[in-house]
N, C-alpha and C positions, 0 to 999 in steps of 0.2 A: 393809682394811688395805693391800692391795696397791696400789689405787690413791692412797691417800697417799703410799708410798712412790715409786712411778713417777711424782708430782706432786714432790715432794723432788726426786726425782733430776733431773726436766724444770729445776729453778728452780735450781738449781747448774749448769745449761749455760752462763748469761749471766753468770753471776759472774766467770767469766775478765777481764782487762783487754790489749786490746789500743790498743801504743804511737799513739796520735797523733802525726804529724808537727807539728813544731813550726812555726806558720809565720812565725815571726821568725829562722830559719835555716833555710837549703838544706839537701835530704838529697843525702848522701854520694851519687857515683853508682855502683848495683849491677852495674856493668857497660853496654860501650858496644855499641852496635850502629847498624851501615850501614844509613842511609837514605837515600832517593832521595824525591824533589820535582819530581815530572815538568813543575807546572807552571813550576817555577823554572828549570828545566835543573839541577837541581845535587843533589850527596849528600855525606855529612860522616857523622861519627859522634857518636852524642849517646846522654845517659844512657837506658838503658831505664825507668828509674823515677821520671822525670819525666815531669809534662804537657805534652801537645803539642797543638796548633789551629793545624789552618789556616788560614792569613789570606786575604783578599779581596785582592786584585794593586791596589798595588806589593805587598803582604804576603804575604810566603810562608809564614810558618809561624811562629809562638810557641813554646818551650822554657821551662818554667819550673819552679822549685820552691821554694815561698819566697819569700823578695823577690829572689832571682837569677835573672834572667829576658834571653833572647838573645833578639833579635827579628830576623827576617834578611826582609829586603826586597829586591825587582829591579824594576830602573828599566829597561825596555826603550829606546834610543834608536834615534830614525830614522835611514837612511844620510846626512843631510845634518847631521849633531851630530856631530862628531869626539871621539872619547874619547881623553884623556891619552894616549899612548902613546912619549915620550922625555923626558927628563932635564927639561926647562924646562917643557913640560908638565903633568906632575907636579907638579913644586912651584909650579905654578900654582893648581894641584887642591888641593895641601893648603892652601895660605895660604887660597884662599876656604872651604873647610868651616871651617879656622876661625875665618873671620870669619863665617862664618853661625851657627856655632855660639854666638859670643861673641853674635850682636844675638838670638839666642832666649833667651839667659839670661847676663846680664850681672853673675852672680856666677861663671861658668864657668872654673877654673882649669887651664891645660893642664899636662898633665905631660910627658909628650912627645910629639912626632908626628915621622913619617917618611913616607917614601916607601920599600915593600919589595915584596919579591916572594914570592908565594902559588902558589906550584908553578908557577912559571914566566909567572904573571902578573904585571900591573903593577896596581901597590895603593898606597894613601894608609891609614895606619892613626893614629888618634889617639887618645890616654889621656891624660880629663878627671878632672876629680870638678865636678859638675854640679845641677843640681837636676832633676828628673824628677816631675811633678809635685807639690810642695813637697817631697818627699823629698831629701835630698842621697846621689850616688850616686856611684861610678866607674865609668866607662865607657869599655868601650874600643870604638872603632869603626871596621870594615877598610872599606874603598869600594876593590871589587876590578873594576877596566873589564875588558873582555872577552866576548866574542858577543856584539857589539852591543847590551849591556846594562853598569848599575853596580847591581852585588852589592853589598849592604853588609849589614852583621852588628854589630847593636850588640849587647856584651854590658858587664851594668850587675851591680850588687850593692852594698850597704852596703859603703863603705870597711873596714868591721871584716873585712870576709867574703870581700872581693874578691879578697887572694891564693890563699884556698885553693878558692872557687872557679875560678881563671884555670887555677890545677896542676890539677886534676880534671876539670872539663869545659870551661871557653873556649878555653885553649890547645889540645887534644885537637879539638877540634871543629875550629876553621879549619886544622889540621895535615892533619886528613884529608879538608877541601873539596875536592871536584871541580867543575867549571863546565863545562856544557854548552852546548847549545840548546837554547830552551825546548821541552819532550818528547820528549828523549830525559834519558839516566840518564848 
């Protein structure tokens, strides 16, 4: 008798249900925290409760949860490739990304783009909606020069989803970008 009952009890342990993430929407984030990317030179704050991968260089690192997914890449340049660094420059920088951006997908709708500055960097930021592999997406993307590299941070989402991911973690994330040399923090 006892061990039917201590068999009952066993088969009521798995009965509990616990929540699956949904993966047709981003989970909320439970809280940010400071990372470092030694090999990027760089650290930002990003949700703890998302997946993260390492990327292979240019690729630094994947963030995702969902179909809201940041991808942050570094382009190293040699000392003989001058990076953007005044007014006419700049908006040299932006007009070709997006023209590169329009001949990779030629339904690519801008919404706007500038030229800004990322804690005292010089930066080309541009907000598309896009297709990503047949998916249609918003995307916003910084190309931040600086240590003789361009940082860039695409982050994407379903138009439905994209404002409230950009308040929760995009915006949050390049607010608290730091850029270094590659290996150091």
């Amino acid at each position: 008798m006892l061990v039917v009952l201590a068999l009952g009890a066993l088969a009521g342990c798995g009965d509990s249900r616990t929540a699956v993430p949904n993966p047709s929407h981003f989970q909320a984030p439970r809280g940010l925290a400071m990372t470092s990317y030694l090999s990027g030179g760089l650290r930002f704050e990003a949700p703890t409760n998302w997946a993260t991968q390492i990327g292979s260089a240019p690729l630094v690192v994947t963030i995702a949860s969902g179909p809201a997914i940041i991808a942050i890449w570094r382009y190293q340049r040699s000392q003989s490739q001058v990076l953007p660094d005044d007014a006419a420059s700049l908006q040299q920088a932006r007009s070709a990304l997006i023209a590169a951006a329009r001949a990779r997908d030629l339904t690519l709708r801008v919404i706007a783009s500038a030229v800004v500055d990322v804690h005292g960097l010089h930066a080309v930021e541009l907000d598309a909606v896009e297709k990503i592999r047949g998916q249609v997406r918003r995307v916003r993307s910084a190309h931040v020069y600086e240590a003789g590299a361009e940082l860039v941070i695409d982050e994407y989402a379903p138009q439905s989803q994209f404002h409230e991911a950009d308040r929760t973690v995009f915006s949050p994330l390049l607010h608290s970008l730091r850029l270094g040399r590659v290996g150091s923090s």
